[in-house]
N, C-alpha and C positions, 0 to 999 in steps of 0.2 A: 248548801254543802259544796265546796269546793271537790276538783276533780280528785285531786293529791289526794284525799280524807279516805273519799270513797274507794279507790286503789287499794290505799292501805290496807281499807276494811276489807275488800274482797281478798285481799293477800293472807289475810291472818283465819276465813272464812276458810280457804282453800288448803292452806297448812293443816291446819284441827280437820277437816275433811281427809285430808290423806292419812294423815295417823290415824284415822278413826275404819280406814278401808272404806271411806263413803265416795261417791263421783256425786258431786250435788251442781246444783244451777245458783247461783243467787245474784241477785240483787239490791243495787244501792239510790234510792228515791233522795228528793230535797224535801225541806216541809210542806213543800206542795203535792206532792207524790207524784214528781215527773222523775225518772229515772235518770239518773247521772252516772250511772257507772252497773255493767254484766258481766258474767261470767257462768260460761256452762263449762265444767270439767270433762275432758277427755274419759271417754264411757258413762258420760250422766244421761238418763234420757231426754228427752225431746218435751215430753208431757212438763214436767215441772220448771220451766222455763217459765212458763205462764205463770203457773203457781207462786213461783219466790216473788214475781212481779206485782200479784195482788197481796201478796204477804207484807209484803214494803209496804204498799199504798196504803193498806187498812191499818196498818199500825201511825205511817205518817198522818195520813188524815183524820184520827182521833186520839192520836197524841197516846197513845195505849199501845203495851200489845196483846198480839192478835191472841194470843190462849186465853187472854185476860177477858179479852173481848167475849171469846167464846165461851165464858161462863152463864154471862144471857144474851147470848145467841140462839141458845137450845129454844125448841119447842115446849112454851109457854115460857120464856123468858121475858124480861122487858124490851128487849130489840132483838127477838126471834124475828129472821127472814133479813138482816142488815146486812148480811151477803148479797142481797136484789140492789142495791144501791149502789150510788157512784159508779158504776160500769164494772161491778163487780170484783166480791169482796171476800178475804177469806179469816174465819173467826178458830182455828186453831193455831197450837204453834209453829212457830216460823217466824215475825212477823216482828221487831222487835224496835224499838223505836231509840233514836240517836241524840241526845241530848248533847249542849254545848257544857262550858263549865259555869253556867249561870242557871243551869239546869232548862235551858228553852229545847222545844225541839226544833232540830235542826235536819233531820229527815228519819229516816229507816231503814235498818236491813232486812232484806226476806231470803230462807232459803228452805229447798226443796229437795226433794229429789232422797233422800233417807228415810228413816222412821221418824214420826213427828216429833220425837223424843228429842232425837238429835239433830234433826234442822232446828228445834228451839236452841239447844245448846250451840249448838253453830253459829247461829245469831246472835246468843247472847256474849260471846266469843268476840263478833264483828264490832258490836256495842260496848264492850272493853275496851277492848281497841280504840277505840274511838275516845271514849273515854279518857284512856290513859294519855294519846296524844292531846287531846285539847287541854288536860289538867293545867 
């Protein structure tokens, strides 16, 4: 994922967060879930930094996202406890993954810092974006 992309994505992240009165963290991974591109907003806390960072990775590194994930994540799921892996992982929303116009993934957004409700919409926002510029 290019630097440009990931900008973007936090740009359009950040907008739908002020309209919505949210101060969120997020982040923009490549398909490998290395981080390309942060952003913590002025009054977001400190805590969900981390967060939006594993919200990216889990969504990039199984091509899924993460609320999706976390349907069996739960206890007695089929991958309950996939949080423990890859250097930690997170299975709610947030987490949303970035596809090219050939449909590949090409990384993830993750963001935090809200109610999980709207860090998924936030993301899914970021993924629009994205979206709409590669079309």
């Amino acid at each position: 994922m290019r630097s440009a992309l990931a900008q973007q994505i936090l740009t359009a992240v950040q907008d739908a967060a002020t309209e919505g009165g949210f101060a969120v963290c997020a982040t923009v991974v490549d398909e490998a879930a290395h981080p390309v591109a942060f952003v913590r907003m002025d009054g977001a806390q400190r805590g969900p930094a981390e967060v939006s960072l594993r919200k990216a990775r889990t969504a990039a590194l199984f091509g899924t996202d993460s609320a999706e994930l976390g349907q069996e994540a739960r206890p007695g799921g089929a991958i309950y406890t996939l949080e423990h892996t890859n250097g930690g992982l997170i299975s709610f929303g947030g987490g949303v993954v970035v596809r090219d116009a050939d449909g590949n993934t090409i990384g993830a957004v993750g963001v935090a810092g809200a109610t999980v409700a709207a860090d998924e919409e936030l993301a899914q926002t970021g993924a629009r974006t994205a979206a709409a510029i590669l079309a």
